[in-house]
FIDRENRO-518861 format. One line per field, with one value per residue: chain; x, y, z of N, C-alpha, C, O in turn. Coordinates in steps of 0.001 Angstrom, whole numbers, plus 500000, padded with zeros to 6 digits. Layout:
BEGIN
cadena	c(A  ...)
npx	c(X  ...)
npy	c(Y  ...)
npz	c(Z  ...)
capx	c(X  ...)
capy	c(Y  ...)
capz	c(Z  ...)
cpx	c(X  ...)
cpy	c(Y  ...)
cpz	c(Z  ...)
opx	c(X  ...)
opy	c(Y  ...)
opz	c(Z  ...)
***
This chain:
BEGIN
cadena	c(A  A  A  A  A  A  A  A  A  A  A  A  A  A  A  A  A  A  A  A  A  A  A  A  A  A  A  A  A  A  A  A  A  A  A  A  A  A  A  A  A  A  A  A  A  A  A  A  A  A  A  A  A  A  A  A  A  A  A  A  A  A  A  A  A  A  A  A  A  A  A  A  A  A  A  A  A  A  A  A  A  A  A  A  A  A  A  A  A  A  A  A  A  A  A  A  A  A  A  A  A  A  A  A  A  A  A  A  A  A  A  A  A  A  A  A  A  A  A  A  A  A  A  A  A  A  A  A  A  A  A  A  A  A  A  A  A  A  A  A  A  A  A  A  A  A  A  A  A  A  A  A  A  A  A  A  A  A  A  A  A  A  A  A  A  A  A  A  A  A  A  A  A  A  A  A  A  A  A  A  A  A  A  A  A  A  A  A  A  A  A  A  A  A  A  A  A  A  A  A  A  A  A  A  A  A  A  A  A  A  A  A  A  A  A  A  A  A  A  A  A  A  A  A  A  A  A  A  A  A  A)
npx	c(723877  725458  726921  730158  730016  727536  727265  729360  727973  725641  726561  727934  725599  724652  726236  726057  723460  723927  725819  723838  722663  725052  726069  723126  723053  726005  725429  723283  724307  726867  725895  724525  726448  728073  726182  726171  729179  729452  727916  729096  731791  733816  734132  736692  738161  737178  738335  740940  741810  740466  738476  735554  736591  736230  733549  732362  733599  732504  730045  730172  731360  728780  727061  728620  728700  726028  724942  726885  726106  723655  724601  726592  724690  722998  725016  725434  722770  722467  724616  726639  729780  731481  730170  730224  732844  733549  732132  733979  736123  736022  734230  736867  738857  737296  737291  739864  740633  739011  740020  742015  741428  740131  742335  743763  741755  742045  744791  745199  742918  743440  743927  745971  746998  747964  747874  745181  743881  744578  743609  740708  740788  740979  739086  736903  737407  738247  735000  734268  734912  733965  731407  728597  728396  728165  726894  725824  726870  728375  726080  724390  726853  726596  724163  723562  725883  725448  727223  729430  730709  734461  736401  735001  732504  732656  734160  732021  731616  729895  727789  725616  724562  721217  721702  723161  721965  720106  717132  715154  716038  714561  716254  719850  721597  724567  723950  722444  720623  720950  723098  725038  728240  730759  733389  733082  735667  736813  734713  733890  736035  736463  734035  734674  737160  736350  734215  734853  737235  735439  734484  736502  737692  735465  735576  737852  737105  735164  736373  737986  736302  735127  737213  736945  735026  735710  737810  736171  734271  736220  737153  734566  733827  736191  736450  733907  731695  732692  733472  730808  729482  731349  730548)
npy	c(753423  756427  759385  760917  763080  764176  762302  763591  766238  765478  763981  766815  768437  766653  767087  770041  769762  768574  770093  772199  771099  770842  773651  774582  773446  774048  776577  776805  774981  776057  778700  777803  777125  779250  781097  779466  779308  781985  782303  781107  781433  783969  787647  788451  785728  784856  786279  786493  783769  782785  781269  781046  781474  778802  778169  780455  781193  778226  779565  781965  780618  779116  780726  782133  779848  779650  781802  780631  778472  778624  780308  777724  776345  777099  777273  774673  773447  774935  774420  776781  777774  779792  780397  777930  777701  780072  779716  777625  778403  779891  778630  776917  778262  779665  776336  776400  778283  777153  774277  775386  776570  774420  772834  775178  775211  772157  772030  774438  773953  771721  769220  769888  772340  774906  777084  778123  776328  777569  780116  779793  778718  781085  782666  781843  781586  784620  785141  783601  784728  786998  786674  787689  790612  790122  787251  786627  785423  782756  781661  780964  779392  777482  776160  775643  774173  771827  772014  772729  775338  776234  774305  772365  771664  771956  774584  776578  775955  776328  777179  776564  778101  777807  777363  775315  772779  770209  769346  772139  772601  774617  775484  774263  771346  770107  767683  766569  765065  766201  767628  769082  767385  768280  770112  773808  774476  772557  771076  773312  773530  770930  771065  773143  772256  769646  769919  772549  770901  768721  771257  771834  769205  768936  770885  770503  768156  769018  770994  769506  767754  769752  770804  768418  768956  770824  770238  768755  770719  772333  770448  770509  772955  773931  771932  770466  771801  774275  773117  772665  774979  776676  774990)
npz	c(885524  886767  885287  885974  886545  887577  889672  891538  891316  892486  895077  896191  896517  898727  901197  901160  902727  904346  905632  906229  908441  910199  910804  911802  913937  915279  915854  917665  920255  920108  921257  923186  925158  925171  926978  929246  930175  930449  932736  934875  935037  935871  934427  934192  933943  931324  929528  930338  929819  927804  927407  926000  923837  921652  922180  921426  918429  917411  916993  915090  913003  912299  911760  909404  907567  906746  904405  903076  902353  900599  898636  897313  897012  894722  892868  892309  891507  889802  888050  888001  887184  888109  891046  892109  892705  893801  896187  897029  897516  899026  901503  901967  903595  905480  906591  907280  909392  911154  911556  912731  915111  916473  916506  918434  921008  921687  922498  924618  926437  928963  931626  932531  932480  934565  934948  934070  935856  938438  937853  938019  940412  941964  941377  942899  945253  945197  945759  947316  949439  949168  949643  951394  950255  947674  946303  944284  942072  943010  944615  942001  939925  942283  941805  938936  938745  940256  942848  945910  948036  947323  947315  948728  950555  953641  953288  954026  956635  959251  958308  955720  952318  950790  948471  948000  947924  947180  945133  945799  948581  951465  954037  953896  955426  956564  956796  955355  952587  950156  949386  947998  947071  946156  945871  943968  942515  941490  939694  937654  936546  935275  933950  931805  930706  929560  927758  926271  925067  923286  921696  920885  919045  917672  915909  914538  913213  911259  910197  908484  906964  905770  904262  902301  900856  899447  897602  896075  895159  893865  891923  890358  889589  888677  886179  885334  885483  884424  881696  880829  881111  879025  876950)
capx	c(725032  725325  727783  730967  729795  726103  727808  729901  727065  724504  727332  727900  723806  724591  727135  725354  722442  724488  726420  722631  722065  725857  725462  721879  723906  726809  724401  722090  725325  727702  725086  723948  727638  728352  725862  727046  730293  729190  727191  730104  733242  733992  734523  738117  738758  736735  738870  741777  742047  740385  737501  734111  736405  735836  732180  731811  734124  731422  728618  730576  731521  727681  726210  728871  728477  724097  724867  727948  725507  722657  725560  726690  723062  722569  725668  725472  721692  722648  725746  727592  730915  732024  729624  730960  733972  733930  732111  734910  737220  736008  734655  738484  739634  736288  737677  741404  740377  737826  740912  743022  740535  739830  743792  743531  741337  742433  745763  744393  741874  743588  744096  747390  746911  747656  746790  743519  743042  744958  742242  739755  740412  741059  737647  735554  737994  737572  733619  733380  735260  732814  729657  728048  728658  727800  726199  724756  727823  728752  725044  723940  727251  726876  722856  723582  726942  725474  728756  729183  732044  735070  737077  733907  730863  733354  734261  730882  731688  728358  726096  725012  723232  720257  722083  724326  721432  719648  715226  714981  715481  715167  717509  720300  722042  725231  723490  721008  720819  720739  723779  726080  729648  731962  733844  733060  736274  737539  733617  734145  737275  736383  733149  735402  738355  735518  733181  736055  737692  734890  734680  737720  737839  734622  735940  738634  736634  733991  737166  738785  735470  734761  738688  737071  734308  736816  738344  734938  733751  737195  736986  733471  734027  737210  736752  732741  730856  733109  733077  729478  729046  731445  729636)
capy	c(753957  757849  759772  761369  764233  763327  761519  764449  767286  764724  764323  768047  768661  765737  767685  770556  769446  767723  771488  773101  770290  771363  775166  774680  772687  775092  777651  776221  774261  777070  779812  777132  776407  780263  781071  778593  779939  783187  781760  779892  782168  785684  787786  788821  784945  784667  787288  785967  781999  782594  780044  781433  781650  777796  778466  781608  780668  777898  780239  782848  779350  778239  782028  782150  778900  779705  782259  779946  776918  779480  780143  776622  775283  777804  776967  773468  773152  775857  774319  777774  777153  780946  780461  776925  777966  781147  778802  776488  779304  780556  777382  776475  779713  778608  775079  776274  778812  776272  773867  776397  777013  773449  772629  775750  774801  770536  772744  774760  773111  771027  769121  770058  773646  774738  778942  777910  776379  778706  781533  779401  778504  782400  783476  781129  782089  785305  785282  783159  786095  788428  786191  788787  791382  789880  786400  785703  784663  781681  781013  780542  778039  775930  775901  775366  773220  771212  771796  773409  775834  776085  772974  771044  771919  772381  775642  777113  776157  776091  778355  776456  778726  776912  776380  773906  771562  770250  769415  773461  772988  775751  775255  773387  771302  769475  766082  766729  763873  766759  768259  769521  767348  768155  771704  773960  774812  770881  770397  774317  773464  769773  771200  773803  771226  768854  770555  773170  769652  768279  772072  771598  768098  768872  771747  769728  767327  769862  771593  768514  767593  771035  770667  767718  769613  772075  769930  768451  771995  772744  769527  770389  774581  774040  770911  769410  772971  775336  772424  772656  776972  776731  774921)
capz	c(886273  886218  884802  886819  886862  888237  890940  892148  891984  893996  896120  896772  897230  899693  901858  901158  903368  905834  906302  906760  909385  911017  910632  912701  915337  915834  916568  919189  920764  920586  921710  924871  925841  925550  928259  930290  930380  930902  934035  936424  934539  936077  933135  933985  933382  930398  929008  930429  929681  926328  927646  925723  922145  921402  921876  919998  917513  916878  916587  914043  911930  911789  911022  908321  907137  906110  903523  901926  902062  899876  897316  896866  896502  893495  892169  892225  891196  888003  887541  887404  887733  889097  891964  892866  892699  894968  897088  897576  898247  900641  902517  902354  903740  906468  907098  907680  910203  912163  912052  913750  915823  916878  917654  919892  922155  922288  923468  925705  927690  929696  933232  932765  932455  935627  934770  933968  936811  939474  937659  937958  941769  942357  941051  943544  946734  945859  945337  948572  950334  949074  949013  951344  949128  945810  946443  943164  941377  943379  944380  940533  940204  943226  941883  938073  939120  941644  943871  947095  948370  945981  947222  949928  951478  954468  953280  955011  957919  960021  957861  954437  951534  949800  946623  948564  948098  945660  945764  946168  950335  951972  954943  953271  956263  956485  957308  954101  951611  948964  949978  946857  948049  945166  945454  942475  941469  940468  939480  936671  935618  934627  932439  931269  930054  928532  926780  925108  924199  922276  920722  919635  918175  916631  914595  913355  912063  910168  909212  907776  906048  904974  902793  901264  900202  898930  896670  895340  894588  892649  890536  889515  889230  887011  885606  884575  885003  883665  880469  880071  880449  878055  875831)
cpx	c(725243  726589  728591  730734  728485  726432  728519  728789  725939  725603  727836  727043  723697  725563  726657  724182  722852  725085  725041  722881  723481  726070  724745  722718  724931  726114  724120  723296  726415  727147  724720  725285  728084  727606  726184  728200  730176  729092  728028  731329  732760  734520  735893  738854  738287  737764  740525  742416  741647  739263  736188  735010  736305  733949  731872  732401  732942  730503  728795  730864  729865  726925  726904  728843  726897  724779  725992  726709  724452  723230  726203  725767  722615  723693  725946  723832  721557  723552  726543  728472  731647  731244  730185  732369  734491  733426  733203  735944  737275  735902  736224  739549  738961  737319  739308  741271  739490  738703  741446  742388  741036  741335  744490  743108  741820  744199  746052  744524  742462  743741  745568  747879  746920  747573  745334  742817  743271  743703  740826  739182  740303  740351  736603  736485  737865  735797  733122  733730  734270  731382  728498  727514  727842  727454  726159  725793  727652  726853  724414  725247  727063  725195  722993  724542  726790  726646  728357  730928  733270  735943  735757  733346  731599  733774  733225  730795  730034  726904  726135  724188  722640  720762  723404  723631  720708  718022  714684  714721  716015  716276  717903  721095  723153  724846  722406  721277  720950  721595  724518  727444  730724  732071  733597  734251  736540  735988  733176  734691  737046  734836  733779  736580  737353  734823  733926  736655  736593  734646  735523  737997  736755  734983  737019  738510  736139  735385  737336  737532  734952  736451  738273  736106  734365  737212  737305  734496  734629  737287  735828  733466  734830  737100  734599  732078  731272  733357  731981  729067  729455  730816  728075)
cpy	c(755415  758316  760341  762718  765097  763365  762612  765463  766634  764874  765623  768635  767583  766838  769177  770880  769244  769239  772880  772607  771164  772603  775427  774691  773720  775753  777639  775814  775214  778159  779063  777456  778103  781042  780373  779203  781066  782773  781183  780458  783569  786183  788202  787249  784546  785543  786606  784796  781677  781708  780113  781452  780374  778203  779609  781625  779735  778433  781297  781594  778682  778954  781731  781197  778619  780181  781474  778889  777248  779286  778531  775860  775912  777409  775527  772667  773681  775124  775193  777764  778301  781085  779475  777406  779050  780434  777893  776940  779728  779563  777174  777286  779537  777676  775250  776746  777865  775170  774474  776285  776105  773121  774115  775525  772926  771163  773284  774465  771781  770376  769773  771619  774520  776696  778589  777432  776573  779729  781076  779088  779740  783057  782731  781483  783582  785749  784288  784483  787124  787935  787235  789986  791257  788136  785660  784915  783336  780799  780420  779260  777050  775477  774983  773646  772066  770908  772709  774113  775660  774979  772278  772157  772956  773554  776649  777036  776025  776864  777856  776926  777344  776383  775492  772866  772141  770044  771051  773199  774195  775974  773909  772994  770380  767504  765725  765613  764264  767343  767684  768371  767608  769654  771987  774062  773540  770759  771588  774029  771645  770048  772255  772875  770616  769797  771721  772430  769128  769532  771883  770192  768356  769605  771131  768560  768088  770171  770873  768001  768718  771178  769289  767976  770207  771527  769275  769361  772158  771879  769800  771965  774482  773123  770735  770915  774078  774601  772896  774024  777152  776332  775128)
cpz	c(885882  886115  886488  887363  887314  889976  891992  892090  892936  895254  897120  897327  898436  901294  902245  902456  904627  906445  906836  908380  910246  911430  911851  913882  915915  916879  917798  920054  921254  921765  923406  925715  926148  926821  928945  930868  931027  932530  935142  935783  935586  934440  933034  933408  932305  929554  928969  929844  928306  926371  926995  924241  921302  921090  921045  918542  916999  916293  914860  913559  911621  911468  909838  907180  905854  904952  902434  901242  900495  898326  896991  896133  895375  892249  891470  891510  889700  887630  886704  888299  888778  890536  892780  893223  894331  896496  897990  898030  899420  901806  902744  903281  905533  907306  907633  909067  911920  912875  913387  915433  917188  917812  918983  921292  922499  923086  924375  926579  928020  931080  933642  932636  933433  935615  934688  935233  938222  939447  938674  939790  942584  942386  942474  945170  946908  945930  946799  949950  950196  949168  949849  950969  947765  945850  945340  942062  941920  943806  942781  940065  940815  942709  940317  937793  940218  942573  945368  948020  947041  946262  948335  950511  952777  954624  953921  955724  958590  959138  956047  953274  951121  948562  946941  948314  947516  946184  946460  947652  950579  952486  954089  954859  955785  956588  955865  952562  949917  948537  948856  947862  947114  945596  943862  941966  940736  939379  938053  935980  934738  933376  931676  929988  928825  927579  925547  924392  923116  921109  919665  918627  917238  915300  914052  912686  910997  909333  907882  906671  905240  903814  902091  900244  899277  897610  895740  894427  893512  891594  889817  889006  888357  885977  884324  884583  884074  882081  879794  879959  879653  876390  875352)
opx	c(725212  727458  728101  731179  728406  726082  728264  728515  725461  725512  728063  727214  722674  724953  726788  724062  722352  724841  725168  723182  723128  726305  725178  723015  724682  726100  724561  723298  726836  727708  724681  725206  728441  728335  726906  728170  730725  729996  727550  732243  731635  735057  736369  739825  738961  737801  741159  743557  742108  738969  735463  734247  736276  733370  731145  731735  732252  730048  728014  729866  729753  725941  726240  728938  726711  725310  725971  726484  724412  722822  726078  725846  721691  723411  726511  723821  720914  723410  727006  728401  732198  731722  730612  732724  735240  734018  733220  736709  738046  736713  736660  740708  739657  737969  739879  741631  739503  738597  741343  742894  741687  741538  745278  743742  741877  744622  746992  745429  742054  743654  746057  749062  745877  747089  744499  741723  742588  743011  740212  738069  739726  740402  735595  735786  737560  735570  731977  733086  733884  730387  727549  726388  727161  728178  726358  725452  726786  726504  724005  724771  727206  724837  722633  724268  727691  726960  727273  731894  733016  736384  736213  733748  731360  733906  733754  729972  729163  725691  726591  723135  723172  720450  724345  724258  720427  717632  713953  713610  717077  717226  717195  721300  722947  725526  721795  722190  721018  721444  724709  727584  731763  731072  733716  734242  736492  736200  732305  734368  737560  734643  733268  736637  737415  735374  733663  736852  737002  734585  735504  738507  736943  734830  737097  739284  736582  735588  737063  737887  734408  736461  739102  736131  733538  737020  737614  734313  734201  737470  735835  733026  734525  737595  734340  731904  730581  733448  731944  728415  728746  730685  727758)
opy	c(755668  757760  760296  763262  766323  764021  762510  765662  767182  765687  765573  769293  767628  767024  769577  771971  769594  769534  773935  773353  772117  772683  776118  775636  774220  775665  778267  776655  775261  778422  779665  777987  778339  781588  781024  779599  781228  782906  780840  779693  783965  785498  788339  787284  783584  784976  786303  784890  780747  781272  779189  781447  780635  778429  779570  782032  780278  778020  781370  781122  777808  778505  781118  781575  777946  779299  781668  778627  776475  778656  778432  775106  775297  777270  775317  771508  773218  775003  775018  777752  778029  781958  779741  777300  778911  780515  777600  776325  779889  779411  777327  776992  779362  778004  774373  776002  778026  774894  774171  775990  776381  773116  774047  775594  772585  770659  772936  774461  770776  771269  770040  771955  775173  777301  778992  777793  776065  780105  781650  779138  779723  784060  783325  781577  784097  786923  784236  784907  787929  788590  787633  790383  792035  787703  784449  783959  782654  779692  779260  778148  775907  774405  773806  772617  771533  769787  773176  773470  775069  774547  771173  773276  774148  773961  777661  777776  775440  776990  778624  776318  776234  775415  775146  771808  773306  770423  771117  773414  774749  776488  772981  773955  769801  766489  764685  765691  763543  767800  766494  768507  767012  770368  771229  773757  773475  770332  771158  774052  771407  769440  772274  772968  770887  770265  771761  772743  769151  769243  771800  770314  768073  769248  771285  768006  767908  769787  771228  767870  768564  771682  768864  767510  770316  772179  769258  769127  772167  772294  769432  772118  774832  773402  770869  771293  774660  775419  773376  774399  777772  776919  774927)
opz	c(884678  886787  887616  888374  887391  890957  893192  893273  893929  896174  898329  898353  899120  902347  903401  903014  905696  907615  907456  909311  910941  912635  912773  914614  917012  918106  918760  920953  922410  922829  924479  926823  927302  927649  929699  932033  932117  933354  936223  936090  935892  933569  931908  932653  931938  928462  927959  929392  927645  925258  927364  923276  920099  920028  920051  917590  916135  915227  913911  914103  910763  910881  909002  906012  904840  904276  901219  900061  899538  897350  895771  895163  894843  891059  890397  891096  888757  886413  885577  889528  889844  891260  893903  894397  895298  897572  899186  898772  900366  902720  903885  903573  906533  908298  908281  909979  913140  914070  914576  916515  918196  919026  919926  922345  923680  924126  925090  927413  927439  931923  934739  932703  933455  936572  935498  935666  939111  940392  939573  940315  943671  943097  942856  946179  947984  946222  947246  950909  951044  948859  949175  951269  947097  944953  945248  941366  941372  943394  942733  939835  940383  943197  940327  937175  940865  942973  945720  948428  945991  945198  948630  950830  952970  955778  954380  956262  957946  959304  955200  953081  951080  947869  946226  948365  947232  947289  947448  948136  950293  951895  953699  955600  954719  956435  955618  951740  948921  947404  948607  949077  947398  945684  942900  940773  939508  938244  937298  934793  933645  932323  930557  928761  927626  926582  924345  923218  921955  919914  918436  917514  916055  914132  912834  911905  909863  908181  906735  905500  904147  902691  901287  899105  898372  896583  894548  893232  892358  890450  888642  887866  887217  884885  883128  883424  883238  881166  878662  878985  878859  875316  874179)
***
């Protein structure tokens, strides 16, 4: 049976590992979801609604996260206690912020948010007003979004673009078995809501597991390492 103080540094090289593995994830997850956004947002409502700082928020929490993970794993493998230590400070300082974060956006992003999704219906009415003009906005949604018009198909009236329908047809027709039928704006604002929601619950889990981390680190920085440098 191994000592207490065994048990808690495996345990920290355990967490450790698991915060490489979450770190990675941010990254890739945040960085996907932030193009996205980019891609079916105008940027006056990206700016506006606050809708891309869930996702980038992720990404700045899983860059800063590498170089903590570096210093922990030195500190915890030396068992020097001023390294754990600053470690655990800062993670904690980390995990409050990621909180925050997290009950931002579950606040937010909601159905019940009805700015978010006035903007949201204001960007695709005016982008169908201009689709002559400037096209590629709303074509790259209704293509990425499989939707069509910003409330039904119907909005086109007799003349269907191609990215109304799906199997790359050329002529997209109203009778077409491929034929986008959801409007984008309900079909934006519902991957908007979701996907910012699981942002946010996620970071207040990491958070919440990154403060138990916190207090792991400080029992073994003040307590079992700073024992044994001393002696």
């Amino acid at each position: 049976m191994c000592c207490g103080k065994t048990c808690l540094k495996s345990t920290g090289l355990i967490f450790l590992t698991t915060f490489t593995i979450i770190s990675i994830a941010e990254i890739v997850f945040g960085t996907y979801m932030l193009i996205n956004m980019y891609k079916i947002n105008r940027p006056e409502t990206l700016g506006e609604m606050y809708i891309a700082i869930p996702s980038l928020s992720l990404i700045l929490f899983g860059i800063a996260l590498l170089p903590l993970i570096i210093l922990g794993c030195c500190g915890y493998c030396k068992e020097v206690a001023c390294c754990v230590n600053m470690y655990s400070a800062v993670l904690l300082v980390l995990s409050i912020l990621q909180i925050l974060i997290g009950v931002f956006a579950i606040i937010t992003f909601r159905w019940s948010n009805a700015g978010l999704i006035g903007q949201i219906q204001e960007d695709f009415k005016y982008s169908f007003k201009h689709f002559q003009k400037d096209p590629l906005f709303l074509n790259t949604v209704q293509k990425e979004m499989h939707c069509c018009g910003h409330t039904s198909p119907a909005n086109w009236a007799n003349q269907l673009p191609s990215s109304c329908c799906g199997d790359n047809e050329v002529k997209c027709e109203f009778n077409s078995n491929f034929l986008y039928e959801n409007g984008c704006t309900i079909v934006v604002v519902g991957y908007v809501v979701f996907y910012n929601l699981i942002i946010g619950y996620a970071s207040v889990v990491f958070g919440a597991l990154e403060v138990l981390v916190t207090i792991l680190g400080f029992s073994l920085g003040c307590g079992s390492f700073k024992h044994y440098n001393m002696v």
